[in-house]
N, CA and C atoms as an extended XYZ file, in Angstrom:
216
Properties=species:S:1:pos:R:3:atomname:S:1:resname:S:1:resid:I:1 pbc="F F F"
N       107.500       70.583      106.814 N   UNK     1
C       106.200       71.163      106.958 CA  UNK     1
C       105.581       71.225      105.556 C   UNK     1
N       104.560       70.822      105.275 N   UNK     2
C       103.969       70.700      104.162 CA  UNK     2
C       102.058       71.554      104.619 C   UNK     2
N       101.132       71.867      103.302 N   UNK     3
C        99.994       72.184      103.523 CA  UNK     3
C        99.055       71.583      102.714 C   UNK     3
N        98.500       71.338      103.522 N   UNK     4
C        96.743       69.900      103.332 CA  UNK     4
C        95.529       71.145      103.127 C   UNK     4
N        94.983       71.502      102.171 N   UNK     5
C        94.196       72.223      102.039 CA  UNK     5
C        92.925       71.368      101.090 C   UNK     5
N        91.780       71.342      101.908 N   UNK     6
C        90.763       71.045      101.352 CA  UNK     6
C        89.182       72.258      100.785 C   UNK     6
N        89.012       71.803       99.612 N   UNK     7
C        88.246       72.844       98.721 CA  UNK     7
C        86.621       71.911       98.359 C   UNK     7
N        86.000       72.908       98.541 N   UNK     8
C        84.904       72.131       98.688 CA  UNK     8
C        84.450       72.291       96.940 C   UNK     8
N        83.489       71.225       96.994 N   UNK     9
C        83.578       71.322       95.116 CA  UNK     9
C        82.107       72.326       94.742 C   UNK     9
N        81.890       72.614       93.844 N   UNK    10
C        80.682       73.984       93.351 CA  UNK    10
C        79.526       72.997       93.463 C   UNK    10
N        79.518       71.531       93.456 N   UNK    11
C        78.349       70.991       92.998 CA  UNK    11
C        77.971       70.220       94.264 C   UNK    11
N        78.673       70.370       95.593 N   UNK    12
C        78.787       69.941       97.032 CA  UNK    12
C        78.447       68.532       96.831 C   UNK    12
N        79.421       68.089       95.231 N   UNK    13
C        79.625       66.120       95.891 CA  UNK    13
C        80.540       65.827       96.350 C   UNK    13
N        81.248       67.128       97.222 N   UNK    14
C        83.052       66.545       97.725 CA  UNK    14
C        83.361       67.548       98.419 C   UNK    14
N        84.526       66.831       97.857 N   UNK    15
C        85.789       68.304       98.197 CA  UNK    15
C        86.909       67.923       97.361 C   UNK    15
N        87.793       68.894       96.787 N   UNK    16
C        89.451       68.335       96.489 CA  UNK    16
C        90.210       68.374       97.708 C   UNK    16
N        91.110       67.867       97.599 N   UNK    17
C        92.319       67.706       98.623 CA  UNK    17
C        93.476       68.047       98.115 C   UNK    17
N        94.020       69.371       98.183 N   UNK    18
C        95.320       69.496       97.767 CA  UNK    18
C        96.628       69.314       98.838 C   UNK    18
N        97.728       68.931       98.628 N   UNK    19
C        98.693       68.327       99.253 CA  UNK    19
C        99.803       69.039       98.585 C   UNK    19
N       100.162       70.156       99.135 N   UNK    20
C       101.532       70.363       98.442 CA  UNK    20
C       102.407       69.658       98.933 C   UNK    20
N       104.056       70.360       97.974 N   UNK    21
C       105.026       70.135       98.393 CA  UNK    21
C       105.805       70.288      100.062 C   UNK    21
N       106.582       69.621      100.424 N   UNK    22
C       107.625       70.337      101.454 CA  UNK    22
C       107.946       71.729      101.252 C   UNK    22
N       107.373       72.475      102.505 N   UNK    23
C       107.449       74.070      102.268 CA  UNK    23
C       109.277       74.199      102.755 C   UNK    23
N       110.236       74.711      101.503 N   UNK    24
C       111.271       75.016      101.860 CA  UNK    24
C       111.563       76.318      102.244 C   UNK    24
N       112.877       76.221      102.951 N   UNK    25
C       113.459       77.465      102.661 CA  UNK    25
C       112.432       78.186      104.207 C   UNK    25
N       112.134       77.481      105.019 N   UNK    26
C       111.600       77.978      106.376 CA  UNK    26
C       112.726       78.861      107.205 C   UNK    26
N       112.488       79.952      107.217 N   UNK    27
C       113.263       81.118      108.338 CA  UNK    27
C       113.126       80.515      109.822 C   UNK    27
N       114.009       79.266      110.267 N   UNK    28
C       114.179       78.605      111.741 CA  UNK    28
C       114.968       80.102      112.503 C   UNK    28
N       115.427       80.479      112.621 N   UNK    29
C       116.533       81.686      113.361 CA  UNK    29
C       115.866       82.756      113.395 C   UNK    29
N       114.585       83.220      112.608 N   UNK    30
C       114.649       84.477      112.402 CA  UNK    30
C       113.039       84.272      112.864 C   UNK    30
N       112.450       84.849      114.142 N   UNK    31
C       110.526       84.823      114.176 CA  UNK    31
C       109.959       85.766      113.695 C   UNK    31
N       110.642       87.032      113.021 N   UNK    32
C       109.662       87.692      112.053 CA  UNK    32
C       109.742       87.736      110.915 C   UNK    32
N       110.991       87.014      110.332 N   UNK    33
C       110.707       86.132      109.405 CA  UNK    33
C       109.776       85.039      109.075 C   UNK    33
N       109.724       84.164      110.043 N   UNK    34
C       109.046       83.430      110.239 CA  UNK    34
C       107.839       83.138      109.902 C   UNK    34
N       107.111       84.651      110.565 N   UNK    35
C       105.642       84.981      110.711 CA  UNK    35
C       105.174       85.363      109.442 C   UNK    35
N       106.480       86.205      108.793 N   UNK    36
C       105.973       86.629      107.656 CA  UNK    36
C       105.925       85.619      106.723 C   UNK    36
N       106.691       84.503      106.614 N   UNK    37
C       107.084       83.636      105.434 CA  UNK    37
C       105.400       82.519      105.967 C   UNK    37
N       105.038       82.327      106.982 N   UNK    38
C       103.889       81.436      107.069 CA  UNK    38
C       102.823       82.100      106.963 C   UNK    38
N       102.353       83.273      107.305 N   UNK    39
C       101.457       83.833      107.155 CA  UNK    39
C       100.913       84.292      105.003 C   UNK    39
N       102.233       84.189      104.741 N   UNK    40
C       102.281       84.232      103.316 CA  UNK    40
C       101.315       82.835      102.601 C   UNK    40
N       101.998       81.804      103.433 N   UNK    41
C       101.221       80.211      102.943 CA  UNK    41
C       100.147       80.456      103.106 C   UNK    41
N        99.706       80.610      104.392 N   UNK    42
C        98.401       80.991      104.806 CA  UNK    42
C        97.518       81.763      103.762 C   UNK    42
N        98.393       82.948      103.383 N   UNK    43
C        97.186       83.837      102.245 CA  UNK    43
C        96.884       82.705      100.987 C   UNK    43
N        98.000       82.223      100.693 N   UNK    44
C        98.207       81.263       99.683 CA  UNK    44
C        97.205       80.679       99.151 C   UNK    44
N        97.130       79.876      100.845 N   UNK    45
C        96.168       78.985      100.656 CA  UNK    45
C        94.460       79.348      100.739 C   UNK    45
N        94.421       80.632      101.417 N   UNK    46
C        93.112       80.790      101.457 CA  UNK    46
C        92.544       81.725      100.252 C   UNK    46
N        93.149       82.174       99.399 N   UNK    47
C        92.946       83.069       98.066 CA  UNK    47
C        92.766       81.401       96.591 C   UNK    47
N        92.752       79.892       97.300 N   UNK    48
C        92.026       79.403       96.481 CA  UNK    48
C        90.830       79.715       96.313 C   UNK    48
N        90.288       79.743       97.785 N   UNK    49
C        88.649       79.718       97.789 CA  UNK    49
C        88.663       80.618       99.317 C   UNK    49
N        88.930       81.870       98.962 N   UNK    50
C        88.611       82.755       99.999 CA  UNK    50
C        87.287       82.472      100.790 C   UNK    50
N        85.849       82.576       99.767 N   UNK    51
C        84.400       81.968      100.307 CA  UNK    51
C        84.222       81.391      100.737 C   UNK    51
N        84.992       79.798      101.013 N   UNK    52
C        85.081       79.293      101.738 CA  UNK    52
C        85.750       78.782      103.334 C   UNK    52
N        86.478       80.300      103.636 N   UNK    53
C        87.294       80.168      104.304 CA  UNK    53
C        86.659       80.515      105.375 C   UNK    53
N        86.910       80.731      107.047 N   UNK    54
C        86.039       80.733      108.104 CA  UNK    54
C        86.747       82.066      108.473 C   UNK    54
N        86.365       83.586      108.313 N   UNK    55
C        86.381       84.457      109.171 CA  UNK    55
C        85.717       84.845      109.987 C   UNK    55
N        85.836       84.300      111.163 N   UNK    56
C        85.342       84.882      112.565 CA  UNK    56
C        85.891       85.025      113.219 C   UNK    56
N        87.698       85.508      113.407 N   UNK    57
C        88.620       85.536      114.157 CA  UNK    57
C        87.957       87.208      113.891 C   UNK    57
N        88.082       87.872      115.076 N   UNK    58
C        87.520       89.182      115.047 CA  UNK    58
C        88.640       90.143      114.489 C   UNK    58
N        89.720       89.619      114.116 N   UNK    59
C        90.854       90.168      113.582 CA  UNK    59
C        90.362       91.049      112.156 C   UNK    59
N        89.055       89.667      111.644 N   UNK    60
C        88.822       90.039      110.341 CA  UNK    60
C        87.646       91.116      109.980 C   UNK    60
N        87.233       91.315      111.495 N   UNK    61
C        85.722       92.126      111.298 CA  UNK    61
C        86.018       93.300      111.546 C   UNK    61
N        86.467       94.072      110.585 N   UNK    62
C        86.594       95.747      110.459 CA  UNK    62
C        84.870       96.885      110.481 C   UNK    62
N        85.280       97.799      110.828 N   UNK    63
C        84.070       98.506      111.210 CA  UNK    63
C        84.426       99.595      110.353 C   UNK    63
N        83.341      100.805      109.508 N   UNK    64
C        83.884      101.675      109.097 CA  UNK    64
C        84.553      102.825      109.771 C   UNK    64
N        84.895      103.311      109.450 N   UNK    65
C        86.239      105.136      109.796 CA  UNK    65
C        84.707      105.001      110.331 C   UNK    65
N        85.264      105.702      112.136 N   UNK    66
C        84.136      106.554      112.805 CA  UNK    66
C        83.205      105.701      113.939 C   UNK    66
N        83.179      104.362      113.224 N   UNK    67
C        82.079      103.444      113.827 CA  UNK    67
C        82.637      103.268      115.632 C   UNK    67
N        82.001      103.102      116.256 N   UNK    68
C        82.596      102.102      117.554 CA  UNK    68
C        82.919      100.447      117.212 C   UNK    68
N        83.987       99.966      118.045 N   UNK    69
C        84.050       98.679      117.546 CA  UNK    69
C        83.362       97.571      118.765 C   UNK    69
N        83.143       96.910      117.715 N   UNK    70
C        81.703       95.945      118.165 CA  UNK    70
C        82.581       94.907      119.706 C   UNK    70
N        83.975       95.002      119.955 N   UNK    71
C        84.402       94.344      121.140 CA  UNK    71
C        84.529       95.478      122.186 C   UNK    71
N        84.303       96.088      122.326 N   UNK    72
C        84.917       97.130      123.591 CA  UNK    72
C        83.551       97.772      123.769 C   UNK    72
């Protein structure tokens, strides 16, 4: 398992393409290991260019202390 992460460039004539390595050392036996060790890549990869990343999984849309939340 490896990660293909593309970054869009400041001057929008592109993008980079980064290609890491073979992600080692994967927790196969263990799924909350697992979750935790990919979800880690995941931050990884999106703390290149957080701004560019797509939050609309409603996971990410917090409401303040008090508010009603905007699904229910």
């Amino acid at each position: 398992m490896l990660t293909i992460t593309l970054i869009r460039k400041p001057d929008l004539s592109g993008y980079t393409l980064i290609i890491e390595p073979e992600l080692l050392d994967y927790p196969k036996n263990d799924e909350s290991a697992a979750a935790t060790y990919i979800n880690k890549v995941i931050e990884r990869e999106i703390l290149r260019a957080p701004e560019q990343y797509l939050w609309v999984h409603r996971r990410f849309k917090t409401r303040p202390q008090g508010e009603k939340s905007l699904y229910i």
